[in-house]
C-alpha positions in Angstrom: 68.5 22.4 9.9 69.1 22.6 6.3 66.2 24.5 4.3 65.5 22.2 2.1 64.6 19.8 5.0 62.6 23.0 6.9 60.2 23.1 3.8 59.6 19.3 3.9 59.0 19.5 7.8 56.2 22.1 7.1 54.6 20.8 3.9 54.1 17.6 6.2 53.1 19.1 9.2 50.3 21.0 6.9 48.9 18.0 5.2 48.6 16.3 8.6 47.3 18.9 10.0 44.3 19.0 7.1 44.4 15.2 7.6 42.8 15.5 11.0 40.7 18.5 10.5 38.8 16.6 7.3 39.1 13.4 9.9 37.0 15.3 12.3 34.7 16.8 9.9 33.7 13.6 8.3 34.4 10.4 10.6 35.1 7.2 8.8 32.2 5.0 8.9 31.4 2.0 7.8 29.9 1.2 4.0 25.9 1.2 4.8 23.4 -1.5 2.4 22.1 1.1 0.3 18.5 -0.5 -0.8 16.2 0.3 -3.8 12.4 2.3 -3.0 9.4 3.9 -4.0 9.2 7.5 -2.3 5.3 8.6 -2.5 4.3 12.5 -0.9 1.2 14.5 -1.6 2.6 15.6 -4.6 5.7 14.6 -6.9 7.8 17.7 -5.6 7.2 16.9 -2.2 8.3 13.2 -2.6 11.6 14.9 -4.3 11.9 17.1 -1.9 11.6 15.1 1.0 14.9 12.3 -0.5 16.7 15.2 -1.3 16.6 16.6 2.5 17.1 13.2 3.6 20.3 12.5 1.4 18.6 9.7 -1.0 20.1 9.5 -4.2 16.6 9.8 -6.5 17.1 7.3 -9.8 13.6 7.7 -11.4 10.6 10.2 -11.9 7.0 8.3 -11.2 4.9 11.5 -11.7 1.8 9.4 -12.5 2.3 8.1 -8.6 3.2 11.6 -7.3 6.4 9.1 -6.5 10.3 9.1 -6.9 12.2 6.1 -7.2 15.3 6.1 -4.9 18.6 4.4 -3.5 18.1 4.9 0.4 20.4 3.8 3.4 18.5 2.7 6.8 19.5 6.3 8.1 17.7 8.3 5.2 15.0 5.9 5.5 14.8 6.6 9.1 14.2 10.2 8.6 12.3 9.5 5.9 9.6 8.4 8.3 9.7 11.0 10.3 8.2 13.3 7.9 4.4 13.9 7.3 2.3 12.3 3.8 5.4 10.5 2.8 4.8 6.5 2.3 8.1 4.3 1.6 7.6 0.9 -0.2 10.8 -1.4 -0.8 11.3 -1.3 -4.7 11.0 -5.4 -6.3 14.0 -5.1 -9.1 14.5 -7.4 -11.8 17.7 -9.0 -11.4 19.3 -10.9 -15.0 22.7 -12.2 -13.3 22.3 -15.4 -11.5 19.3 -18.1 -11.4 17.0 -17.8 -8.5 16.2 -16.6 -5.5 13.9 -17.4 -2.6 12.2 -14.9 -0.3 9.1 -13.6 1.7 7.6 -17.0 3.0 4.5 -17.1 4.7 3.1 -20.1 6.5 -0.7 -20.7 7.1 -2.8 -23.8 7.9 -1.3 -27.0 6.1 0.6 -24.7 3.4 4.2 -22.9 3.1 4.1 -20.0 0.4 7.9 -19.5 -0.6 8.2 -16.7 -3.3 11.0 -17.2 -5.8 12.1 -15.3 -8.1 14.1 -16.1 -11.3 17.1 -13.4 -11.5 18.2 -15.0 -14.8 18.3 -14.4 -18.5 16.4 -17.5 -19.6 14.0 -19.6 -18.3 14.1 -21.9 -15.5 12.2 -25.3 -14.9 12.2 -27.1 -11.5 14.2 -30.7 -11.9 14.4 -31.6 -7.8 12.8 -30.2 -4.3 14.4 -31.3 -0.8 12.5 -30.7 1.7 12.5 -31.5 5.7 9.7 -30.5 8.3 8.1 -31.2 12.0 6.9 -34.3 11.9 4.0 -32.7 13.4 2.6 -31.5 9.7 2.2 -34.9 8.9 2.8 -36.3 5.2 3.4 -33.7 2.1 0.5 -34.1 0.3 1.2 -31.6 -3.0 3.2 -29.3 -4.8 2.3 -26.3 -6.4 4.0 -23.2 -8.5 2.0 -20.7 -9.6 -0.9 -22.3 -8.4 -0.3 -25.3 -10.5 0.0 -28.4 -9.2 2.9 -29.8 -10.4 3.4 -33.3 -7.9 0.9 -34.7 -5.8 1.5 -37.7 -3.6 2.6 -39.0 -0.2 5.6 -38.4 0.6 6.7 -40.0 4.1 6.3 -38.1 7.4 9.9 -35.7 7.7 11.5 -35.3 4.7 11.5 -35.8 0.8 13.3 -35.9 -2.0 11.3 -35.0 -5.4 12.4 -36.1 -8.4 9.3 -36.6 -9.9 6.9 -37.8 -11.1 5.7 -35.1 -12.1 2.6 -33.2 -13.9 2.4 -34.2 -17.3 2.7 -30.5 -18.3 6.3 -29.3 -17.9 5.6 -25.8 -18.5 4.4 -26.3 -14.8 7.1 -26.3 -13.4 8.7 -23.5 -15.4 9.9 -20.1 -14.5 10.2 -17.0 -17.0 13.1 -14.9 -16.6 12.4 -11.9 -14.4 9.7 -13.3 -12.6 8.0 -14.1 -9.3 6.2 -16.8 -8.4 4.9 -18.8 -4.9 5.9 -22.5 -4.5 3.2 -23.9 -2.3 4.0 -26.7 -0.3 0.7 -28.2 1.0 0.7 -31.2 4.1 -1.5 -33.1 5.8 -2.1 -31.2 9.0 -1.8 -27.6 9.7 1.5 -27.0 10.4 4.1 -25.7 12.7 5.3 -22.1 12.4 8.7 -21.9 13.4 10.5 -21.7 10.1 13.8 -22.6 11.7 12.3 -26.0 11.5 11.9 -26.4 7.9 14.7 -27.0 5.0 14.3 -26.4 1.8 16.1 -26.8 -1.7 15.1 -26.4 -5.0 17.2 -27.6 -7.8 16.6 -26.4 -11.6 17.8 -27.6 -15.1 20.9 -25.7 -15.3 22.2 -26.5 -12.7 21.5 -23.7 -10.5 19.7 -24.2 -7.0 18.0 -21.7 -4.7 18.3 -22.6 -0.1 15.2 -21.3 1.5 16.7 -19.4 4.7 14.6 -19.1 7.5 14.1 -14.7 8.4 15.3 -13.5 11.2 12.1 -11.7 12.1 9.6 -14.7 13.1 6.1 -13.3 13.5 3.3 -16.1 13.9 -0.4 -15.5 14.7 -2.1 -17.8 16.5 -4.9 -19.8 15.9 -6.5 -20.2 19.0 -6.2 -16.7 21.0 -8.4 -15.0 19.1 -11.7 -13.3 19.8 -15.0 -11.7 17.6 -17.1 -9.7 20.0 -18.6 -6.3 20.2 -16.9 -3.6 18.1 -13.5 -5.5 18.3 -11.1 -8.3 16.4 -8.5 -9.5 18.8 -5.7 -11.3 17.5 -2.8 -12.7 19.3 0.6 -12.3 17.5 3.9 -14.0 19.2 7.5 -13.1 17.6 9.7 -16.0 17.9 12.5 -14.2 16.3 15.7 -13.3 17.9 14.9 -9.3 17.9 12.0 -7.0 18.3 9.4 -6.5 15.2 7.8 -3.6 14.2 4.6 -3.1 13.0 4.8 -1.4 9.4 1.6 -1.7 7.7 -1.8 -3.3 8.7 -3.8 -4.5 5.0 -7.2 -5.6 5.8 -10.7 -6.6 4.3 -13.9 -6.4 6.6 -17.2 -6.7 6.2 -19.0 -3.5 5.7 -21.7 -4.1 8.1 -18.9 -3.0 10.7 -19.0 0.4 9.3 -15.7 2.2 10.0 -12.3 1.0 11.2 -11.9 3.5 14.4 -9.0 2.0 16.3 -5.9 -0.1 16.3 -3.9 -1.3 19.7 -1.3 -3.7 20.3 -1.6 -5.0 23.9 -3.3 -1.9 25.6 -1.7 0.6 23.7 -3.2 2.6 20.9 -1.4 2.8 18.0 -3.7 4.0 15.6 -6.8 6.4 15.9 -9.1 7.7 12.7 -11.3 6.7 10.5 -10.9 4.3 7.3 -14.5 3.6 5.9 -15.1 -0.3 4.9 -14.4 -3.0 3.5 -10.9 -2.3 2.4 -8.2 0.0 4.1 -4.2 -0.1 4.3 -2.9 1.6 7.7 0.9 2.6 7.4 0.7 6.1 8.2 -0.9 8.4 11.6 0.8 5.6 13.5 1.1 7.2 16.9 4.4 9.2 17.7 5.6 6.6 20.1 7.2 3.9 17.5 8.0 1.3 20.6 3.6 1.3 21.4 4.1 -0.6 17.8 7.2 -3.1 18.8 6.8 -6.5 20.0 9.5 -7.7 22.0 11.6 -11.3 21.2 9.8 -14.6 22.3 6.8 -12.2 23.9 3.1 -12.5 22.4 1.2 -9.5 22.6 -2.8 -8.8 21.1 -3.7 -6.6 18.3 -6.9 -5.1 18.8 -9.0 -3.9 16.1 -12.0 -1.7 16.7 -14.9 -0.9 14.3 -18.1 1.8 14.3 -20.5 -1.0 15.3 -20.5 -4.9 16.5 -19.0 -6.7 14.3 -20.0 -9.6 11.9 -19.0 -12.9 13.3 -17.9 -15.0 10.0 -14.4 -15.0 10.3 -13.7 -15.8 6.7 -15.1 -12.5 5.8 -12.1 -10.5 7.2 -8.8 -10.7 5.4 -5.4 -9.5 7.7 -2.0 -8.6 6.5 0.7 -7.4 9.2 3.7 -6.4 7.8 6.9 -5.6 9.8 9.7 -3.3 9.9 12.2 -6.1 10.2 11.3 -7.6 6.9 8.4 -10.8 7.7 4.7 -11.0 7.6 1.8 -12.8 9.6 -1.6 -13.4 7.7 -4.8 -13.9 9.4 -6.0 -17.5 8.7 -9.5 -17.8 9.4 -11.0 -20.4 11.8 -13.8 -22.9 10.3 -15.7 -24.4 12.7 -18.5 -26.2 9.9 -17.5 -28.3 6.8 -18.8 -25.8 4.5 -15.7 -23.0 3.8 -16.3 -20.8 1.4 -14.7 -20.4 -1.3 -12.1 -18.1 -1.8 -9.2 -17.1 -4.0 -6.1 -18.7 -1.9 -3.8 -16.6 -4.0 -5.6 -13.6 -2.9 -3.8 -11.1 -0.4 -4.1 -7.8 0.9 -1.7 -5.5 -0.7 -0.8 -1.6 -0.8 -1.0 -0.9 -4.3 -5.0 0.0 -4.5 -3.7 2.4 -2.0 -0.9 3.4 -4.3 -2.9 4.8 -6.9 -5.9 5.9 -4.9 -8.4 2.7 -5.3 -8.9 2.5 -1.8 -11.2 5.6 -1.9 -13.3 4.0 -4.6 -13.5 0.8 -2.9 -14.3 2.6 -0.1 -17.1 3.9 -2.1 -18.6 0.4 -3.2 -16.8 1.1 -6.7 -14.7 -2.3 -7.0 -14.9 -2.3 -11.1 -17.5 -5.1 -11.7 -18.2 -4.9 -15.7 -15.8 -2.6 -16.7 -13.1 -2.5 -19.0 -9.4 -2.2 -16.5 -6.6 -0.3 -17.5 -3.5 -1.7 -15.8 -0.7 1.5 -14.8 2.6 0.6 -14.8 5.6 2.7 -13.4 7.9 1.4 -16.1 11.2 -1.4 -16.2 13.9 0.2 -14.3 17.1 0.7 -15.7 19.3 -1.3 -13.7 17.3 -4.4 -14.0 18.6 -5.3 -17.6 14.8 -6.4 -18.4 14.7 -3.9 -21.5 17.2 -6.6 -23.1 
């Protein structure tokens, strides 16, 4: 064998031979969704710290939050969890290349809340809405963004077609660039939970249109199989999606004469066990070790169990529930009315973590809600990659 041809035999015998060791080193894999959060610790080094041993790429510094803002795959995010005093919230970025786009939908009595969110430069108004539902919700009755009623009517049993007419005010039916806002669509009867069973389209003045597409994780809470007695709230939850859901975070208002949130189960399992002091309390960490105690399993119902200091006060529309779920969807407690006179509440109200992201819980827990004083509003700042400086 010539040398030349020797020298080319072992140059590329050697680079396949580091070929295979770098193979087997670092396997191929495929390209995980990396995702934007919120990383919160006990301090701002520890929240550093713990996306740095995890493998998070960190994008922003919230020191006011003791908080890091960071691009996560489901891996990191996985060990993430397993690590003590760190809380992980799904960062809401401000998008300015497209028109709109539909998420988080939550269905309760005779209304759908469908969040949208206007991900372009300018402006946006509302010009159609196609809708199809059960038959079973009887006739659309209204139409609202924003809380705004912007069409009212009724619109035959099963589908519709909107093109007006609508509210006087146009502004109505207008969204600003970089916002998000609920459509409410409000029918005649309370109405059916599946959202597989619903279609919806909303058209706007440039032409651009938004599909509302039904989750994958299908959480409902029922109505009916519920219980007030004693120390405990029991409240039947049924997943009618195609996988397993995982309870994330439990929001919830109670009235104070319960004293102390002690317990949480779901079916006869304890998943939680401590003490959050009323009327106001987010639970999304000391979930016991076993995650699976906190899964519900495809097309099975299961009861979540709430357990307080003392019996319990039996007006139902003085308790407000949020469950949120690994898998992306939410159920909200709808309180039962049994008398003609319901109280009057904010509709656009719900449970959320951020009092418990800068540390109002503990006030609230205190009786300190900030009646009569002047509010201060903390804000972690416009991201960089949203374009919303512009």
């Amino acid at each position: 064998m010539p040398d030349t041809l020797k020298c080319w035999t072992m140059a590329l015998s050697a680079v396949a031979a580091l070929w295979f060791v770098a193979a087997d080193a670092a396997p191929m894999q495929a390209d995980e969704p990396i995702q934007s959060y919120i990383v919160q610790g006990s301090t701002f080094e520890s929240a550093r710290a713990a996306v740095e041993s995890a493998g998070g790429a960190i994008s922003h510094e919230l020191r006011i939050i003791k908080a890091v803002g960071a691009t996560l795959t489901s891996d990191q995010i996985a060990r993430l969890r397993l690590l003590p005093d760190v809380r992980i919230r799904q960062d809401s970025t401000v998008l300015v290349d497209g028109a709109a786009d539909g998420s988080n939908i939550l269905i309760r009595d005779k209304q759908i809340l469908w969040t949208l969110s206007n991900r372009s430069a300018d402006a946006l108004s509302i010009s159609r809405i196609d809708v199809t539902w059960p038959t079973i919700n009887g006739a659309l009755k209204k139409v609202k963004l924003d809380g705004d009623e912007i069409w009212s009517g009724q619109a035959a049993t099963g589908a519709a077609v909107l093109r007006g007419p609508w509210h006087a005010d146009a502004l109505r039916r207008r969204l600003a660039s970089g916002v998000a806002v609920d459509l409410m669509l409000e029918f005649e009867r309370d109405i059916a939970s599946d959202q597989r069973t619903y279609a919806i389209a909303v058209g706007f003045d440039n032409g651009s249109s938004v599909d509302f597409v039904p989750s994958a994780c299908q959480v409902i809470g029922s109505n009916g199989e519920r219980k007030f007695d004693g120390k405990k709230v029991e409240w039947v939850l049924s997943n009618r999606g195609g996988s397993a859901a995982t309870v994330q975070t439990v929001s919830l208002n109670w009235p104070n004469r319960n004293g102390a949130l002690r317990k949480i189960k779901r079916g006869g399992d304890e998943i939680f066990a401590g003490l959050r002091e009323a009327p106001v309390t987010t639970v999304r960490d000391q979930w016991h070790s076993k995650v699976e105690r906190r899964r519900i399993a495809s097309g099975s119902s299961e009861k979540l169990t709430l357990e307080f200091a003392v019996d319990i006060d039996l007006d139902q529309e003085a308790y407000s529930i949020l469950v949120e779920f690994e898998e992306g969807c939410a159920v909200e407690f709808a309180a039962q009315t049994w008398t003609d006179q319901r109280v009057k509440i904010d509709k656009k109200a719900r449970p959320t973590f951020f009092p418990e992201l800068v540390g109002a819980d503990k006030l609230h827990a205190e009786g300190i809600r900030g009646a009569g004083v002047g509010v201060a509003i903390i804000d972690t700042g416009i991201w960089s990659s949203s374009g919303g400086r512009n």
